[in-house]
PyMOL Python script that loads the backbone (N, CA, C, O; Angstrom):
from pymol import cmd

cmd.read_pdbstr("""\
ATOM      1  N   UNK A   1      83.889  17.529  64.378  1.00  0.00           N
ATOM      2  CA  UNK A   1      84.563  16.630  65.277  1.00  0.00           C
ATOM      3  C   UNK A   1      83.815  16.598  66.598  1.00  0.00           C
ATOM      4  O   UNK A   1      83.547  17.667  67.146  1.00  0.00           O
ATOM      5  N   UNK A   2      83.427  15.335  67.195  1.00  0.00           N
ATOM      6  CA  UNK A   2      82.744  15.407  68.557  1.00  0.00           C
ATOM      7  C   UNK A   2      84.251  15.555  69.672  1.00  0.00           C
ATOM      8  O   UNK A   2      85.391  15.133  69.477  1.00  0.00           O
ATOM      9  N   UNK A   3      83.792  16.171  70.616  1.00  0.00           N
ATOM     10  CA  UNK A   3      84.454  16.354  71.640  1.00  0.00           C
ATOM     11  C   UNK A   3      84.519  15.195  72.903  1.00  0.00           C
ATOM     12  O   UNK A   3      83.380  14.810  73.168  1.00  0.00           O
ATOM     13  N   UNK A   4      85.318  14.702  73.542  1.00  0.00           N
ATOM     14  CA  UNK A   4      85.004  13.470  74.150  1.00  0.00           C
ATOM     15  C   UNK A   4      85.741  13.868  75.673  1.00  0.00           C
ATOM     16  O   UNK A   4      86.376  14.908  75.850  1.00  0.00           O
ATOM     17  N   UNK A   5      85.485  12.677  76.858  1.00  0.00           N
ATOM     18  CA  UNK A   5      86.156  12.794  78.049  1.00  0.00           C
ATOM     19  C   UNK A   5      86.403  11.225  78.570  1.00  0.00           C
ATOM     20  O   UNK A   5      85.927  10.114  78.337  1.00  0.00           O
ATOM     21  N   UNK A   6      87.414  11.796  79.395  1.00  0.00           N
ATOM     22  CA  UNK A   6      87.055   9.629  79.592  1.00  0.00           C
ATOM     23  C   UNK A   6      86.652  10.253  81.236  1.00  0.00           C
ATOM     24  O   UNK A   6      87.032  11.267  81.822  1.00  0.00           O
ATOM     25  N   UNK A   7      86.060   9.549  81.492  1.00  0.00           N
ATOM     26  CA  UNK A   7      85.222   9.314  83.221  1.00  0.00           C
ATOM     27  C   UNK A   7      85.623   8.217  83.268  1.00  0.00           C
ATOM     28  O   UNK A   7      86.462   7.690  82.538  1.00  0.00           O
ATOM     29  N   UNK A   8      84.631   7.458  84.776  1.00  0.00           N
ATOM     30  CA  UNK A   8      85.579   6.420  85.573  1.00  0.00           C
ATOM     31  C   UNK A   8      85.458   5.068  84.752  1.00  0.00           C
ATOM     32  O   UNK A   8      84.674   4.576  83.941  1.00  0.00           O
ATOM     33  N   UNK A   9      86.853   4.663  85.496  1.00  0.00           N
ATOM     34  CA  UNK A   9      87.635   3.456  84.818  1.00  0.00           C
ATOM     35  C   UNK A   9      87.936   3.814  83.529  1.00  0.00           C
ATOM     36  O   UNK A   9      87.715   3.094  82.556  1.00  0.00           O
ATOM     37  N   UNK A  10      88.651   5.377  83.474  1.00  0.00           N
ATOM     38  CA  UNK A  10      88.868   5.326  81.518  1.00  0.00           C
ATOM     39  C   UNK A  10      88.008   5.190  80.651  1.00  0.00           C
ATOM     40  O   UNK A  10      88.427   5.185  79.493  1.00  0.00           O
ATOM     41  N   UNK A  11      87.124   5.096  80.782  1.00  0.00           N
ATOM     42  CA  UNK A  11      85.493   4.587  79.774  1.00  0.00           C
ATOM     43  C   UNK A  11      85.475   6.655  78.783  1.00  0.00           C
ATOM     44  O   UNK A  11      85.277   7.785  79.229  1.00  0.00           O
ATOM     45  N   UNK A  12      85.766   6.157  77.518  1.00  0.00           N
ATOM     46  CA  UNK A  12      85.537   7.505  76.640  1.00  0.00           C
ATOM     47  C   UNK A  12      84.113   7.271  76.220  1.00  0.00           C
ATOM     48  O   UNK A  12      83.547   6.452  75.496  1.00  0.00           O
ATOM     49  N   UNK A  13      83.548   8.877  77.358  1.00  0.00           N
ATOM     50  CA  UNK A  13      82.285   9.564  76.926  1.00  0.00           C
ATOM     51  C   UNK A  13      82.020  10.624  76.091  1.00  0.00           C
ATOM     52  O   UNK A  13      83.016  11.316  75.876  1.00  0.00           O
ATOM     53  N   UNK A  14      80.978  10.993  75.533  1.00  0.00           N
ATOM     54  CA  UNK A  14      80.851  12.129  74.568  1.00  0.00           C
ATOM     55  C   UNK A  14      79.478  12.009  74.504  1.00  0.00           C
ATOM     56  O   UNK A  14      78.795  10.985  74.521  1.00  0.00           O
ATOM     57  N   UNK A  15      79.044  13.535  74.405  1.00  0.00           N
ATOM     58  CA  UNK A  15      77.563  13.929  74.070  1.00  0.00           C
ATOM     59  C   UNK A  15      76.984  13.549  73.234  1.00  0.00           C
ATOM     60  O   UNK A  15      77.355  14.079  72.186  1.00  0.00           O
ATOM     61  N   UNK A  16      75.955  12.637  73.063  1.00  0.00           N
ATOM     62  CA  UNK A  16      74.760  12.892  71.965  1.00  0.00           C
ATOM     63  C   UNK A  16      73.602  12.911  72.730  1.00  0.00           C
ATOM     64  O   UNK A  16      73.439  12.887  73.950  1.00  0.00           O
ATOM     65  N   UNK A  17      72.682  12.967  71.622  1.00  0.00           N
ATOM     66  CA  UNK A  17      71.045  14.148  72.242  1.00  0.00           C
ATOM     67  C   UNK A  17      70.065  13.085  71.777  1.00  0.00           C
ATOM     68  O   UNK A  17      69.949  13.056  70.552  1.00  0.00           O
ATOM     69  N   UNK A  18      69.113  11.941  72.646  1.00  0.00           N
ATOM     70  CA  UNK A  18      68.761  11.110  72.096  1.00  0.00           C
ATOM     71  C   UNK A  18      67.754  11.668  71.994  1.00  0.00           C
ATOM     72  O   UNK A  18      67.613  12.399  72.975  1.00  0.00           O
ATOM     73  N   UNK A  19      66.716  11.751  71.140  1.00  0.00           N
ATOM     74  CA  UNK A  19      65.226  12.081  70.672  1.00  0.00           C
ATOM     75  C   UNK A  19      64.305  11.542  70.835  1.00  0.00           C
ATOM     76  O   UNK A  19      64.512  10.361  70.555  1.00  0.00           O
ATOM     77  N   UNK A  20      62.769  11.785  71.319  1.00  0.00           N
ATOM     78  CA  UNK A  20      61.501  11.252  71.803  1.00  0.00           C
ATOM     79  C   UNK A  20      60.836  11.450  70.549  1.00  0.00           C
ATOM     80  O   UNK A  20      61.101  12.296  69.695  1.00  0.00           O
ATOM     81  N   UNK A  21      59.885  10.517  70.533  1.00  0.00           N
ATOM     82  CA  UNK A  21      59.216  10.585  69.525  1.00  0.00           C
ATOM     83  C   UNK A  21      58.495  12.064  69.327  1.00  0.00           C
ATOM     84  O   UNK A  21      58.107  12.492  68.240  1.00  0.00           O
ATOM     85  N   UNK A  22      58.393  12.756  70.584  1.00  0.00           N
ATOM     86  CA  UNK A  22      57.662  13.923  70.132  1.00  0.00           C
ATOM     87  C   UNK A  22      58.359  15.103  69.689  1.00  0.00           C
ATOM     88  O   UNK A  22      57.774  16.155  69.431  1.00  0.00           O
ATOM     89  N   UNK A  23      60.254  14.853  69.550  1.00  0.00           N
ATOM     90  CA  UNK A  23      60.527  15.524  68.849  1.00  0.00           C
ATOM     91  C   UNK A  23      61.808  16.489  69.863  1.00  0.00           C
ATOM     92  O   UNK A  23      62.656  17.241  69.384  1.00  0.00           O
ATOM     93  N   UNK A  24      61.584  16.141  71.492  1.00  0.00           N
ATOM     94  CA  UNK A  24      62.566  17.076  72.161  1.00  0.00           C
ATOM     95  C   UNK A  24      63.872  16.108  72.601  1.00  0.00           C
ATOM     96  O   UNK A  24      63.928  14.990  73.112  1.00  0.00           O
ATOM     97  N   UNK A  25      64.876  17.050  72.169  1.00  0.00           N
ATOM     98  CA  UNK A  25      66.296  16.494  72.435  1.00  0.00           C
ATOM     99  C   UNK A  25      66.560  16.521  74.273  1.00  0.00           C
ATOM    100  O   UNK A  25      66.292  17.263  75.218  1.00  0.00           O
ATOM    101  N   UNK A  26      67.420  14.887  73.961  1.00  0.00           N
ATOM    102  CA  UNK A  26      67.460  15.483  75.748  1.00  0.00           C
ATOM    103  C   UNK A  26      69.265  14.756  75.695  1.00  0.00           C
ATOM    104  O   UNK A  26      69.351  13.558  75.424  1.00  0.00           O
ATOM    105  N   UNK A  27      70.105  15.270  75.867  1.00  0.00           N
ATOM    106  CA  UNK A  27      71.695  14.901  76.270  1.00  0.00           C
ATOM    107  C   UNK A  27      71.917  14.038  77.511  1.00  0.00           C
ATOM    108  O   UNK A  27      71.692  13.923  78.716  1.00  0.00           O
ATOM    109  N   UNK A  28      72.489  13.521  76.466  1.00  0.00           N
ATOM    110  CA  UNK A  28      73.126  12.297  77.602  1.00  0.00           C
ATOM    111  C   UNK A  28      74.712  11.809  77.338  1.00  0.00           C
ATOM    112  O   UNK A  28      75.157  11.611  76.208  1.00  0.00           O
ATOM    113  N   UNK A  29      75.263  11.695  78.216  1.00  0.00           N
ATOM    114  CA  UNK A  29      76.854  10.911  77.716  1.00  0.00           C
ATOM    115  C   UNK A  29      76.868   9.350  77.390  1.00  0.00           C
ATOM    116  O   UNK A  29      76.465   8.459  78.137  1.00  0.00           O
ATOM    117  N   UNK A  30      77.329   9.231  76.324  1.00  0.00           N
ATOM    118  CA  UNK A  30      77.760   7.789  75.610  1.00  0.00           C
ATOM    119  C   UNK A  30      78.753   7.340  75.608  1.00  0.00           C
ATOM    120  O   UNK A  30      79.597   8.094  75.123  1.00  0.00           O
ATOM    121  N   UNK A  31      79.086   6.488  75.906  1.00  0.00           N
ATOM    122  CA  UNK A  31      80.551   5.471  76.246  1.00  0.00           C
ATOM    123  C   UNK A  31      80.732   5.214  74.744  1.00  0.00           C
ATOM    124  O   UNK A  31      79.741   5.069  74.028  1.00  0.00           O
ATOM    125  N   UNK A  32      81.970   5.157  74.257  1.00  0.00           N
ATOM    126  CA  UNK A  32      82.344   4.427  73.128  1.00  0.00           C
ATOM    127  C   UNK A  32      82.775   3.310  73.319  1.00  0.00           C
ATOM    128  O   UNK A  32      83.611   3.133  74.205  1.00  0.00           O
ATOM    129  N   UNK A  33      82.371   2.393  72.630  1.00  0.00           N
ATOM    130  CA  UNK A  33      82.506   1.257  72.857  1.00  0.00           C
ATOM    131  C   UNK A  33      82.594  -0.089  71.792  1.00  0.00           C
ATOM    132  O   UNK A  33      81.733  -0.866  71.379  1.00  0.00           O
ATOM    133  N   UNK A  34      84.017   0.028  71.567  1.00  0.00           N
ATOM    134  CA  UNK A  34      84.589  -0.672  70.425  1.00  0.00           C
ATOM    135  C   UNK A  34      84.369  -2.099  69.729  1.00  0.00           C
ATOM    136  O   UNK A  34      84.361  -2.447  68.548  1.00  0.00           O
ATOM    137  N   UNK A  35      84.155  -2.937  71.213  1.00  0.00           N
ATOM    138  CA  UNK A  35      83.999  -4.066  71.028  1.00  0.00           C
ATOM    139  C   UNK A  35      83.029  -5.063  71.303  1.00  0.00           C
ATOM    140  O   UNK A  35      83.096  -6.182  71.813  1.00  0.00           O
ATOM    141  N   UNK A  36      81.810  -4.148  70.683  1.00  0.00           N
ATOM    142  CA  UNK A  36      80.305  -4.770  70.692  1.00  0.00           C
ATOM    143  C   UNK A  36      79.910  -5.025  69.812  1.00  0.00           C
ATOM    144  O   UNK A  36      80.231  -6.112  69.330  1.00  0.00           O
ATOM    145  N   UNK A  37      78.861  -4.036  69.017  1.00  0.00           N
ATOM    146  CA  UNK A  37      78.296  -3.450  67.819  1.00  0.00           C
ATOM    147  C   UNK A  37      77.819  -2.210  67.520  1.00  0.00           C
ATOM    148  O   UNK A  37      77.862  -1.117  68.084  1.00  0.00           O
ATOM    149  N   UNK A  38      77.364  -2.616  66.528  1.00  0.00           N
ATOM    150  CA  UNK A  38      76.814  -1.054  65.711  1.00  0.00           C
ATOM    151  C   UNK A  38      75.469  -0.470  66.505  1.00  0.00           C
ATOM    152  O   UNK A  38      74.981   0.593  66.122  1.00  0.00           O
ATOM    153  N   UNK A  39      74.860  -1.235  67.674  1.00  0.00           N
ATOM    154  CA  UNK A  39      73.438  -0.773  68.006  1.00  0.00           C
ATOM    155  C   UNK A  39      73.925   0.029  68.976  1.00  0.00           C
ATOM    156  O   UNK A  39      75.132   0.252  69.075  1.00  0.00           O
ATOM    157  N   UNK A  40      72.925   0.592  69.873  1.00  0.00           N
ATOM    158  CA  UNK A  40      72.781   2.027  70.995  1.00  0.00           C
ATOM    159  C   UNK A  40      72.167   1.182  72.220  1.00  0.00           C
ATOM    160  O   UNK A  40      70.938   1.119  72.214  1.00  0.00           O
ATOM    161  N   UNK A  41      72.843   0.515  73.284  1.00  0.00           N
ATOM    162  CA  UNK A  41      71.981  -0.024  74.350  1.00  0.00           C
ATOM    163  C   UNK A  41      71.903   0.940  75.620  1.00  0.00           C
ATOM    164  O   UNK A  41      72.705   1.647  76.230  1.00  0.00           O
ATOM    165  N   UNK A  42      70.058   0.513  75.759  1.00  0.00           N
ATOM    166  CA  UNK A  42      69.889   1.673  76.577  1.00  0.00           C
ATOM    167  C   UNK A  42      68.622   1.472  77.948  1.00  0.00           C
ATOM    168  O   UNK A  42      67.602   0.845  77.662  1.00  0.00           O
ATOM    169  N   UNK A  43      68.737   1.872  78.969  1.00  0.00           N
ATOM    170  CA  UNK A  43      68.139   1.540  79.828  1.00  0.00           C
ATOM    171  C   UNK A  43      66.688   1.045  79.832  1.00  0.00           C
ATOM    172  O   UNK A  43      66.020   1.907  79.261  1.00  0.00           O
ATOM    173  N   UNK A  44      65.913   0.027  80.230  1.00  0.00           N
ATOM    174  CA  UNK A  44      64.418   0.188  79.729  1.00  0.00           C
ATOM    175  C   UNK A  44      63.364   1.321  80.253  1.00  0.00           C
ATOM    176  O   UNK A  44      62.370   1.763  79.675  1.00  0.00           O
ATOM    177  N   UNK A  45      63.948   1.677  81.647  1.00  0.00           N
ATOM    178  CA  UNK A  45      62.953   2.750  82.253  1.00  0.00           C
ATOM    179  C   UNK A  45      63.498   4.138  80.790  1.00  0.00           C
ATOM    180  O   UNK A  45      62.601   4.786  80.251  1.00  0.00           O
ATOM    181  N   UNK A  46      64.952   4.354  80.391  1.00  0.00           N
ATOM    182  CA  UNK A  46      64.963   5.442  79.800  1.00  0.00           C
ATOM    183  C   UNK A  46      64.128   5.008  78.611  1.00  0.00           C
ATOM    184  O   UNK A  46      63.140   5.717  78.422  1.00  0.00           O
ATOM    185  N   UNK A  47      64.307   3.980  77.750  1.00  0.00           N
ATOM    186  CA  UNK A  47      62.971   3.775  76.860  1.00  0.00           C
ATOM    187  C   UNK A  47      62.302   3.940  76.428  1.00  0.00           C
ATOM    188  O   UNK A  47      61.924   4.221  75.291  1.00  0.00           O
ATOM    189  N   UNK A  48      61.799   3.687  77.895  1.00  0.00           N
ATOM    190  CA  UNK A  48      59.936   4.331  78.006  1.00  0.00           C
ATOM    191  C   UNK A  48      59.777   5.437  77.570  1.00  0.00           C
ATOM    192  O   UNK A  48      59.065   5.736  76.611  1.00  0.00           O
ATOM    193  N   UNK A  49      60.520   6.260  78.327  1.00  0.00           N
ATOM    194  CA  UNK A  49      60.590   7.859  78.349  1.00  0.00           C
ATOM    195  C   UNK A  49      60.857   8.298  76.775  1.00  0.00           C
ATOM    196  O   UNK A  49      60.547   9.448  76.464  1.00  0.00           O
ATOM    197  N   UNK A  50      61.353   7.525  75.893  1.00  0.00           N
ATOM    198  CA  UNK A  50      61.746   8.044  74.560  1.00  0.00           C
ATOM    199  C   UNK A  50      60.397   7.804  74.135  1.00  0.00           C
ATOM    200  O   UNK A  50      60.245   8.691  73.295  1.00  0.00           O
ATOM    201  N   UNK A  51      59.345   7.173  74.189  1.00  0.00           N
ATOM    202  CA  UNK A  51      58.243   6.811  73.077  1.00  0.00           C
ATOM    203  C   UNK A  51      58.903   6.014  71.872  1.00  0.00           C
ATOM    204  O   UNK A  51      58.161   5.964  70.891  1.00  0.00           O
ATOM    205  N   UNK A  52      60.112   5.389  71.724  1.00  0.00           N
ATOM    206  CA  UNK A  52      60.574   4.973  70.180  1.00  0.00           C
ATOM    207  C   UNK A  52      59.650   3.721  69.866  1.00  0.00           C
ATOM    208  O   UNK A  52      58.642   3.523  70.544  1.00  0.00           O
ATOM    209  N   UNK A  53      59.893   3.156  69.165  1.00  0.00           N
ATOM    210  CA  UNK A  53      58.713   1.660  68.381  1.00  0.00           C
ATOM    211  C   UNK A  53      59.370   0.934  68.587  1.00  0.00           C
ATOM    212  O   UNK A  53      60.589   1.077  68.493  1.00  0.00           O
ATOM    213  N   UNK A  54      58.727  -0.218  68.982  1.00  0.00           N
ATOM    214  CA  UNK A  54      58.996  -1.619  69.349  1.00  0.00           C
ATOM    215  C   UNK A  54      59.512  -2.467  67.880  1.00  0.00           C
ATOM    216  O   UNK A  54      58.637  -3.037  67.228  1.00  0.00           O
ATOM    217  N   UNK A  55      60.692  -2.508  67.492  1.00  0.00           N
ATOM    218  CA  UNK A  55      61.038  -3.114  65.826  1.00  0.00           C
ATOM    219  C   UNK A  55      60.905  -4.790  65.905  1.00  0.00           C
ATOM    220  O   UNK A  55      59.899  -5.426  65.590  1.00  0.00           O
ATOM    221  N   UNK A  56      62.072  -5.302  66.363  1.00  0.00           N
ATOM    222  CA  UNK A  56      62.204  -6.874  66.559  1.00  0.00           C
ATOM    223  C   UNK A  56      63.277  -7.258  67.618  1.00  0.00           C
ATOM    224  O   UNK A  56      63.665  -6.432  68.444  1.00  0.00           O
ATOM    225  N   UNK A  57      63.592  -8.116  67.587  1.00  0.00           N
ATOM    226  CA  UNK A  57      64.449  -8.693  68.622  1.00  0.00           C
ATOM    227  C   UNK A  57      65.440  -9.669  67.935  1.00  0.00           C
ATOM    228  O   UNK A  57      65.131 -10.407  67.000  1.00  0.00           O
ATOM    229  N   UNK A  58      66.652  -9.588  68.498  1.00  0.00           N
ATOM    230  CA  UNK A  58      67.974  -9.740  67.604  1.00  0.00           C
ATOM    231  C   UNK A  58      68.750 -10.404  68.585  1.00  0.00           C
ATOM    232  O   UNK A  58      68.623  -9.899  69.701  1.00  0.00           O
ATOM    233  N   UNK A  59      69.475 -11.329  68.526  1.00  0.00           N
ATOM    234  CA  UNK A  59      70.622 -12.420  69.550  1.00  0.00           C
ATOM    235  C   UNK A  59      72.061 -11.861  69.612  1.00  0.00           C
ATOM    236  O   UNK A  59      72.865 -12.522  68.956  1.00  0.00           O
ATOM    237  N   UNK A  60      72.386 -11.160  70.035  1.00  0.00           N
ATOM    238  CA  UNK A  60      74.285 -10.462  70.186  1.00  0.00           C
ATOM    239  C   UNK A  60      75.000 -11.349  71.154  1.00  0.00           C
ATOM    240  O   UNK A  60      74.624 -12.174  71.987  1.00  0.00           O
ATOM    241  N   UNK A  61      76.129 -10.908  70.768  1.00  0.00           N
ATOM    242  CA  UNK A  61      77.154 -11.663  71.713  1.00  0.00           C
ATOM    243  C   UNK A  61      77.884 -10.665  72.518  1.00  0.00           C
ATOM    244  O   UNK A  61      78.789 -10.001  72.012  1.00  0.00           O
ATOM    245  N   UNK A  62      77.510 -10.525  73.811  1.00  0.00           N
ATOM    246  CA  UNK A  62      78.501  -9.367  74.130  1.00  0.00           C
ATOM    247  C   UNK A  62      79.592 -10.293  75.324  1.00  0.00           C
ATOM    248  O   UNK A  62      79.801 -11.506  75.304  1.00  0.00           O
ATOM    249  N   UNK A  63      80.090  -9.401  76.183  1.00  0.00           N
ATOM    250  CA  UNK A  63      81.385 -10.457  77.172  1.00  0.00           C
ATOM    251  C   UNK A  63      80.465 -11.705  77.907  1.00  0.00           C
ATOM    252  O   UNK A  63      80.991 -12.811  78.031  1.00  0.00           O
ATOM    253  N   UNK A  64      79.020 -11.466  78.404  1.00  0.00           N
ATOM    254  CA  UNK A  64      78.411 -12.215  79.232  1.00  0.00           C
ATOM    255  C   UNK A  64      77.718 -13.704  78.441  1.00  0.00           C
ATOM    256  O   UNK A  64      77.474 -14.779  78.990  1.00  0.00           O
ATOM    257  N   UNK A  65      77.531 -13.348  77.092  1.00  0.00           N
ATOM    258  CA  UNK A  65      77.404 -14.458  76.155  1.00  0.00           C
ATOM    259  C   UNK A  65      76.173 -13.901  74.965  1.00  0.00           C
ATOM    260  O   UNK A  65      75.930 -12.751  74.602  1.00  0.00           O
ATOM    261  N   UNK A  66      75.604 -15.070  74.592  1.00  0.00           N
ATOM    262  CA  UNK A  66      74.528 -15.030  73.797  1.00  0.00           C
ATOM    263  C   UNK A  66      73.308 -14.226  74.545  1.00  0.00           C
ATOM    264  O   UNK A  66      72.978 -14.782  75.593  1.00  0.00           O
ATOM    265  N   UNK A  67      72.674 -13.207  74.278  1.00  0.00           N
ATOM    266  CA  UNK A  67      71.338 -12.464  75.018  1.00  0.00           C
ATOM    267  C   UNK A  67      70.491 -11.571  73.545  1.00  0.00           C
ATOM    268  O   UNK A  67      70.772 -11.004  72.489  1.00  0.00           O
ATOM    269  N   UNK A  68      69.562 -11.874  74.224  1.00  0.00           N
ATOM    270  CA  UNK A  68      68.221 -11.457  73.440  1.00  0.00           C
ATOM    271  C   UNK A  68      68.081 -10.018  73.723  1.00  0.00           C
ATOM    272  O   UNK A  68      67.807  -9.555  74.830  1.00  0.00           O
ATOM    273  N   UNK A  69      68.280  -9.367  72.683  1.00  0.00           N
ATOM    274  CA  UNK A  69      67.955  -7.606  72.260  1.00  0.00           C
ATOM    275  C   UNK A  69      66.694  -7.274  71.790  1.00  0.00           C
ATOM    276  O   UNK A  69      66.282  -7.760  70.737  1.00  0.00           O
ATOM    277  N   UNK A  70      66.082  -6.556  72.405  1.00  0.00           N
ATOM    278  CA  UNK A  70      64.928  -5.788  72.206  1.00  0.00           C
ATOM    279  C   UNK A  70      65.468  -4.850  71.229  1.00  0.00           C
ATOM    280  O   UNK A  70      66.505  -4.289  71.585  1.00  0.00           O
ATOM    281  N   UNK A  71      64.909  -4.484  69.832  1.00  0.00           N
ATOM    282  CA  UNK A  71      65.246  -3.786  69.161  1.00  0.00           C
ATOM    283  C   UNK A  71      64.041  -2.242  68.884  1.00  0.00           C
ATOM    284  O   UNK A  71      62.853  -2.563  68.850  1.00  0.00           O
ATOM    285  N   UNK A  72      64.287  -1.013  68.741  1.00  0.00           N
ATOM    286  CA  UNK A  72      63.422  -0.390  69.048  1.00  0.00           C
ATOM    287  C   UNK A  72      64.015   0.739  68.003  1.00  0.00           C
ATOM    288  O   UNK A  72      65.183   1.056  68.223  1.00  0.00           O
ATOM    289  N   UNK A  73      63.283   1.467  66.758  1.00  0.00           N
ATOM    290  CA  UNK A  73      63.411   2.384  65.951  1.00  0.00           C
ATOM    291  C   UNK A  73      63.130   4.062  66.744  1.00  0.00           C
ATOM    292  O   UNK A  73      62.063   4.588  67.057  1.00  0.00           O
ATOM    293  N   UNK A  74      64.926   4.709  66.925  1.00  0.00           N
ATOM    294  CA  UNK A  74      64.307   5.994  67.459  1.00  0.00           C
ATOM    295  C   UNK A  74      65.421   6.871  66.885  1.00  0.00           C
ATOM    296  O   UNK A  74      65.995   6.334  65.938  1.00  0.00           O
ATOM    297  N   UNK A  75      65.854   8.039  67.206  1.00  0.00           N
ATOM    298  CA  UNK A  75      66.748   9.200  66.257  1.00  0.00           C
ATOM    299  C   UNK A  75      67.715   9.461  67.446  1.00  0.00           C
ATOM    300  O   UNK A  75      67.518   9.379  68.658  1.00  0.00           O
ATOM    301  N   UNK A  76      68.729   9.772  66.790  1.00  0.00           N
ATOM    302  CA  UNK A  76      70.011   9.838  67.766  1.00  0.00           C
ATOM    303  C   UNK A  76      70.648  11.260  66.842  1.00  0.00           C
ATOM    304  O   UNK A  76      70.740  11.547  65.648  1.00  0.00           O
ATOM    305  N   UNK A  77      71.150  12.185  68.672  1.00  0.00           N
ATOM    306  CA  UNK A  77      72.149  13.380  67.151  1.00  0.00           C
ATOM    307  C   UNK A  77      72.862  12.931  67.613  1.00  0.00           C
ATOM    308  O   UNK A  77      72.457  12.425  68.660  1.00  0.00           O
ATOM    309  N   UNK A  78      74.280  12.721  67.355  1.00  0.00           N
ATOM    310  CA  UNK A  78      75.875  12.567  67.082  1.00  0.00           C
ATOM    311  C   UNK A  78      76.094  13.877  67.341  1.00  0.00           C
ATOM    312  O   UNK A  78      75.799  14.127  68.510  1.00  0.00           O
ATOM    313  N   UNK A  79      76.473  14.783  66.766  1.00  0.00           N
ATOM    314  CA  UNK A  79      77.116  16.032  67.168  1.00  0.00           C
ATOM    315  C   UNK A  79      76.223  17.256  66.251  1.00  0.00           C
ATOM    316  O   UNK A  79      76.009  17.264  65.039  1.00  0.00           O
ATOM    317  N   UNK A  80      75.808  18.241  67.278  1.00  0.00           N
ATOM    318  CA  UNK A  80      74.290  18.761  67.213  1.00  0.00           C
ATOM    319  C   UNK A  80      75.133  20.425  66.794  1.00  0.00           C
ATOM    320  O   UNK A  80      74.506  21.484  66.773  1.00  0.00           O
ATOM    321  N   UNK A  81      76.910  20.284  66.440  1.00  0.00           N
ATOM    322  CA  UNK A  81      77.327  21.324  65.702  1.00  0.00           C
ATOM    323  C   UNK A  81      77.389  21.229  64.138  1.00  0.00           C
ATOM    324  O   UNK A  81      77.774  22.192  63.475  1.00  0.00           O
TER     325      UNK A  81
END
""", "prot")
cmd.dss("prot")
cmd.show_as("cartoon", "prot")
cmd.util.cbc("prot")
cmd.orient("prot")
């Protein structure tokens, strides 16, 4: 079972450990977030810093409308018990 908190404005966070291509875990808190999708959006400067691969680019709908997703193949832990 992951362990969770809500921080500001109520927003439920919880740990996962996103992974660099070279292999070191680094923790970060993740918002759950019900009413998007199934992908992981994530800062471009943090990105960089992952090394992950450039995959394709995909059209979502989130509250602000139709926007163009950079899609990028990298490893995520969920709960690292």
């Amino acid at each position: 079972m992951i362990d969770g908190f809500f921080g500001d404005e109520d927003a439920l966070l919880f740990e996962i450990n996103l992974i660099t291509s070279d292999g070191l875990e680094l923790p970060v808190d993740a918002m759950l977030d019900t009413g998007f999708s199934y992908w992981l959006a994530i800062n471009d400067q943090d990105l960089d810093a992952l090394g992950w691969t450039y995959f394709d680019q995909q059209i979502m709908l989130p509250a602000r409308g139709d926007v163009r997703f950079d899609i990028y193949a990298g490893k995520v832990r969920i709960d690292a018990t």
